[in-house]
C-alpha positions as CSV (number, residue, x, y, z in Angstrom):
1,X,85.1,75.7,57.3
2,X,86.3,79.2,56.5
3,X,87.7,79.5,52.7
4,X,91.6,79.8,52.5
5,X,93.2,80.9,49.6
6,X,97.2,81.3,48.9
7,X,98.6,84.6,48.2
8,X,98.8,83.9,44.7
9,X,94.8,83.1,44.5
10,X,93.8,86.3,46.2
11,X,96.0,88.2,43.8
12,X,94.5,86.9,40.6
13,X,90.7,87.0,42.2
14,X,91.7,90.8,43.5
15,X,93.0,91.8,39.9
16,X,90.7,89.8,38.0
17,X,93.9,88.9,35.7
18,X,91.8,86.5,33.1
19,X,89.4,89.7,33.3
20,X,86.3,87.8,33.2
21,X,83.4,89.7,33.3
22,X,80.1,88.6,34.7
23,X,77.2,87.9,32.2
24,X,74.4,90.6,32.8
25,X,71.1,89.6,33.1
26,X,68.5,92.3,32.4
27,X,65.9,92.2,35.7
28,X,62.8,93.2,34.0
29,X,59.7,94.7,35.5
30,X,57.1,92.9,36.9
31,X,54.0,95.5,38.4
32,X,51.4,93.0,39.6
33,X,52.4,90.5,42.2
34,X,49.3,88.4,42.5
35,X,45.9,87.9,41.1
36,X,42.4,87.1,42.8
37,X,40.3,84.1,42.0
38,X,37.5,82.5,43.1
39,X,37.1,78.7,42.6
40,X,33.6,76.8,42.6
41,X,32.4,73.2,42.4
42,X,30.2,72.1,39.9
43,X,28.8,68.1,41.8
44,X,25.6,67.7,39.3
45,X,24.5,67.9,35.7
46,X,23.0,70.9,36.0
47,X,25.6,72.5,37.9
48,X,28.3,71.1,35.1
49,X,25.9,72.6,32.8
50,X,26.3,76.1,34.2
51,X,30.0,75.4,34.2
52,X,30.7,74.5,30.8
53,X,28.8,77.3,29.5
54,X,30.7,79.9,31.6
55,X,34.1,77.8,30.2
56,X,32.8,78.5,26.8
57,X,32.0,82.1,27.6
58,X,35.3,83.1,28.8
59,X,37.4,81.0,27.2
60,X,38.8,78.5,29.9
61,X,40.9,76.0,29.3
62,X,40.3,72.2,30.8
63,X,43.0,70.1,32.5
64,X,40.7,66.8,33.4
65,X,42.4,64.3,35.3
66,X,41.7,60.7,36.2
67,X,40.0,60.2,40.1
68,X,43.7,58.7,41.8
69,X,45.2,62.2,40.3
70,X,42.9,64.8,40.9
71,X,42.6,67.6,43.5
72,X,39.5,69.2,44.0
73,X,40.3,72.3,45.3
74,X,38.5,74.1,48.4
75,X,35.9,76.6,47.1
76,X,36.7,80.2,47.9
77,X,38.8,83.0,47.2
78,X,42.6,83.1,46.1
79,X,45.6,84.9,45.3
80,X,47.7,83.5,42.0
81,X,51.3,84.1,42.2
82,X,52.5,85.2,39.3
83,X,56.3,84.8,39.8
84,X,55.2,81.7,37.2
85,X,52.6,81.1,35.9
86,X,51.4,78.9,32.6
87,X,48.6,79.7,29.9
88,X,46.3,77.0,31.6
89,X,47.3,76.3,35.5
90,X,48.6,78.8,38.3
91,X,50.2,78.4,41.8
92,X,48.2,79.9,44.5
93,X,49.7,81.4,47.4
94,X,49.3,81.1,51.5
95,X,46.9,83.4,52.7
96,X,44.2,83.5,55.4
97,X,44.9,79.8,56.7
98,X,44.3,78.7,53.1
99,X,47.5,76.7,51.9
100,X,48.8,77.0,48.1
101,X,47.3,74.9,45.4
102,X,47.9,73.5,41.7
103,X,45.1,75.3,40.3
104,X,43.8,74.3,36.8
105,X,41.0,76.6,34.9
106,X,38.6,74.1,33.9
107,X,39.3,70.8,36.0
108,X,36.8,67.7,35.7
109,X,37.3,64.0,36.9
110,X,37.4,61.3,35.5
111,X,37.1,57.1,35.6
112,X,40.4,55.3,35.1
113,X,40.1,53.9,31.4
114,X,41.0,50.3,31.3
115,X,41.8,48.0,28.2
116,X,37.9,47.7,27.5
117,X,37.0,51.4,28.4
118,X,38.4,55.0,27.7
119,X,38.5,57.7,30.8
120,X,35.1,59.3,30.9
121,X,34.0,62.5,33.3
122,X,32.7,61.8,36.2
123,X,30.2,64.7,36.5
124,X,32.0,66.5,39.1
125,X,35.3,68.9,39.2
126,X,36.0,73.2,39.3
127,X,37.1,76.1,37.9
128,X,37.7,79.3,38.2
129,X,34.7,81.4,38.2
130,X,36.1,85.1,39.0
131,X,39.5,86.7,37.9
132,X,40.2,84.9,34.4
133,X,40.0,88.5,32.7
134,X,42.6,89.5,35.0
135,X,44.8,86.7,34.1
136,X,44.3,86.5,30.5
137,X,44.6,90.5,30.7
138,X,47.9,90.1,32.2
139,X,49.1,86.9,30.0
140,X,48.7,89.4,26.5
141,X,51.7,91.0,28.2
142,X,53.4,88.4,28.9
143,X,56.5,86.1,27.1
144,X,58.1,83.6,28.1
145,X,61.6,81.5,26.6
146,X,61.0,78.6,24.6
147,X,64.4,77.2,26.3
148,X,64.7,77.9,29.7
149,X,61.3,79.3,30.3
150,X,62.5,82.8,31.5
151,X,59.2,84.8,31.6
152,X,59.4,88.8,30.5
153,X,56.5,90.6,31.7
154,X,55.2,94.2,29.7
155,X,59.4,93.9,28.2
156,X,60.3,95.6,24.4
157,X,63.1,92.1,24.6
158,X,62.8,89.8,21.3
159,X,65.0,87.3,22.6
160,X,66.0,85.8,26.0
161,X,68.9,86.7,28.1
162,X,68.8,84.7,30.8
163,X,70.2,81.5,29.3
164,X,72.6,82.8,26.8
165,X,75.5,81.3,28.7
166,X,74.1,77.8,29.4
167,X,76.5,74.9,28.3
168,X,73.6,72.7,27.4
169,X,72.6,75.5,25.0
170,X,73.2,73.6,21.2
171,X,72.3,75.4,17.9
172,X,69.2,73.0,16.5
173,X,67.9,74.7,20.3
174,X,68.8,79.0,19.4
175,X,65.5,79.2,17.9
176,X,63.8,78.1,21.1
177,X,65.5,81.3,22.8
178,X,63.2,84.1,20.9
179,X,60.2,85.4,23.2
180,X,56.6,84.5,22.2
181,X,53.3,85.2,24.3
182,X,52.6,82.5,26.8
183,X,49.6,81.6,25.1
184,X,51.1,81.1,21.8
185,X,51.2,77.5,20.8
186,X,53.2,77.9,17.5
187,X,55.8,76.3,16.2
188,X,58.7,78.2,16.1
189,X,60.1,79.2,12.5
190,X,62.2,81.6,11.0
191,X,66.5,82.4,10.8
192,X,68.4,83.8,13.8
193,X,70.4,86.6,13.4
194,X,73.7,86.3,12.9
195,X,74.0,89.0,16.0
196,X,72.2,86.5,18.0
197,X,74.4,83.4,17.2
198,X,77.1,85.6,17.9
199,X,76.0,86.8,21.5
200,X,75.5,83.6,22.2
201,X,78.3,81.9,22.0
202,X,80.1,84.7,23.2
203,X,77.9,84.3,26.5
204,X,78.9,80.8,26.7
205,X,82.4,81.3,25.9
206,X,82.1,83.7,29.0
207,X,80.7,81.3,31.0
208,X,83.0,78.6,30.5
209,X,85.4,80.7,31.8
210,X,83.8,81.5,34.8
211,X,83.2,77.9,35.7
212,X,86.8,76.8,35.0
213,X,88.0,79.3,37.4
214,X,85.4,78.5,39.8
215,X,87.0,74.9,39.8
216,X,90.0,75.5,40.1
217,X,90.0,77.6,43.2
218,X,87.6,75.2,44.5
219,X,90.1,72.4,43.5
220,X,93.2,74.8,45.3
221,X,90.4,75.5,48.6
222,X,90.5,71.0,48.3
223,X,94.5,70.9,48.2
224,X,94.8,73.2,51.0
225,X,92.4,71.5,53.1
226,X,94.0,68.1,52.8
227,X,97.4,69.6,53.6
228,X,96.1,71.8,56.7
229,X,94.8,68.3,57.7
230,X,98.0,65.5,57.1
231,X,100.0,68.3,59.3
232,X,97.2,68.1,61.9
233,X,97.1,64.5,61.3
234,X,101.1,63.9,61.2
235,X,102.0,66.3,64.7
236,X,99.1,64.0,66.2
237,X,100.4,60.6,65.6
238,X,103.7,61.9,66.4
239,X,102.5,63.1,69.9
240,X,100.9,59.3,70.4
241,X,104.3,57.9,68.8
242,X,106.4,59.4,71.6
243,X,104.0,58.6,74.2
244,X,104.2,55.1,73.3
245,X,100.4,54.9,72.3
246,X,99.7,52.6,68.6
247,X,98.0,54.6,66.4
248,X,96.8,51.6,64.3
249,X,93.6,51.4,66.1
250,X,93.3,55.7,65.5
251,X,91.0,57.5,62.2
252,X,91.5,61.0,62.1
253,X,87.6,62.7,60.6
254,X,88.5,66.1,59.3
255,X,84.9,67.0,58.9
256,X,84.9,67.1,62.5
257,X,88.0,67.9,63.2
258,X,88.2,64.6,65.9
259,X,90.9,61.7,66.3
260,X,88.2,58.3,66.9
261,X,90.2,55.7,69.2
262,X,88.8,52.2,68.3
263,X,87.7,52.6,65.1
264,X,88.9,49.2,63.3
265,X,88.9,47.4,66.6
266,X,86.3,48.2,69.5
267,X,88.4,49.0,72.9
268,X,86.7,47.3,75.9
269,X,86.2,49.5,79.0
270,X,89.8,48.2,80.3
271,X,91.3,49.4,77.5
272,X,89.4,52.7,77.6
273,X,90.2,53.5,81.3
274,X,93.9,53.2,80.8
275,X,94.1,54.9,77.3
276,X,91.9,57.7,78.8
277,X,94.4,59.0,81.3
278,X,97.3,58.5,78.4
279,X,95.5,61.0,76.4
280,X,94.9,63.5,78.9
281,X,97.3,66.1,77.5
282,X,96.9,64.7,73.9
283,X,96.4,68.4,71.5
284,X,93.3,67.5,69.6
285,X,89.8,66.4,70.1
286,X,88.8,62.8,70.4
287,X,86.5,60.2,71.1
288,X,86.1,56.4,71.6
289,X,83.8,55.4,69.0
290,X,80.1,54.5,69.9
């Protein structure tokens, strides 16, 4: 349904009277779109053996998973998208009739520990065997939001922007908002600025705002609709009054814009035939209902 506003609405929205601004969000640069990988299988001890050592070498990280759970992925060549990406798993992308996978760097599996037995590897898994330079070269540059998990790419930024205006945002979480490397696993510590604090509860000051005048011209848009549909819904019972039709048995649905005949008490074809030549001129769109 097309939006309708009153004169009054389009005037303020025009003018901007409350002279809200929107919050800016810095876009920030990112150069490489994707990464290649290879993946391999490793289904004996000695292939394992090779594995691990080549984990240790380069420094991957494991993400072992219990038989029910885990995916061995196809071996071959992908393409990581780096849209998001995490310090230990990556999202490949479609290419070449290959479809995207949940891709750990190290990724064994293992038996399902029971109340006698903890999970132990089962010998067999993958891992990523080319292209973890590339990705570890490209996660040095790389920070990411402690809060919202905004990731800023080769960026001079020391704190987030992109969820300064969140209402969920509460002080004992501020902290969360300064930038670290994706591979950093430190707690975070130290004050925030008082320019920080500030900003931030400007920004959300800002976007309350916003969102109160969203709903109430979304709460106008829901007044006019109802009254653009009791006139439809008044001019068409008084067409059936003055025809002598009872509109008891008549539902008007506005999200389809039709008048149902028979809703509360199913008309039998008797009752349809006749009621189907009264209606012929009737102004509106109907149906019996099914």
């Amino acid at each position: 349904m097309e939006k309708q506003y009153t004169q009054a609405q389009e005037k303020r929205i025009s003018k901007n009277i409350y002279n809200i601004k929107p919050i800016k969000k810095e876009s920030e640069c990112i150069i490489m779109k994707t990464i290649d990988i290879e993946i391999k299988h490793f289904n004996n001890a000695g292939q394992k053996q090779k594995a691990v050592e080549y984990a240790k070498e380069v420094g991957l990280k494991d993400f072992n998973s219990m038989a029910f759970q885990h995916s061995m992925i196809p071996e071959g060549k992908y393409k990581i998208d780096l849209k998001n990406i995490f310090s230990n798993q990556y999202n490949t992308i479609d290419t070449e009739g290959k479809k995207g996978y949940r891709v750990f760097e190290y990724s064994e599996c293992l038996t399902t520990p029971t109340e006698y037995s903890s999970a132990e590897p089962l010998g067999y898994g993958y891992y990523i065997s080319k292209g973890i330079e590339e990705i570890r070269a490209y996660q040095k540059d790389l920070n990411v939001c402690g809060y919202c998990g905004k990731q800023y790419y080769k960026s001079k930024k020391v704190w987030c922007n992109a969820c300064l205006g969140s209402e969920h945002l509460t002080e004992d979480n501020y902290l969360l908002l300064k930038l670290k490397n994706i591979n950093d696993d430190s707690y975070y510590k130290g004050k925030i600025p008082k320019s920080i604090i500030n900003k931030i509860k400007a920004n959300q000051k800002q976007a309350r705002l916003l969102m109160l005048e969203k709903e109430k011209i979304e709460h106008m848009e829901s007044i006019l609709r109802d009254i653009k549909n009791k006139k439809i819904e008044l001019k068409a019972f008084t067409w059936l009054v003055e025809k002598d039709i009872d509109f008891n048995n008549v539902i008007f649905y506005a999200h389809t814009n039709t008048f149902c005949f028979g809703w509360r008490d199913p008309l039998n074809d008797k009752q349809k035939e006749v009621l189907n030549k009264k209606l012929k001129n009737f102004p509106y769109n109907w149906e019996f209902k099914k």
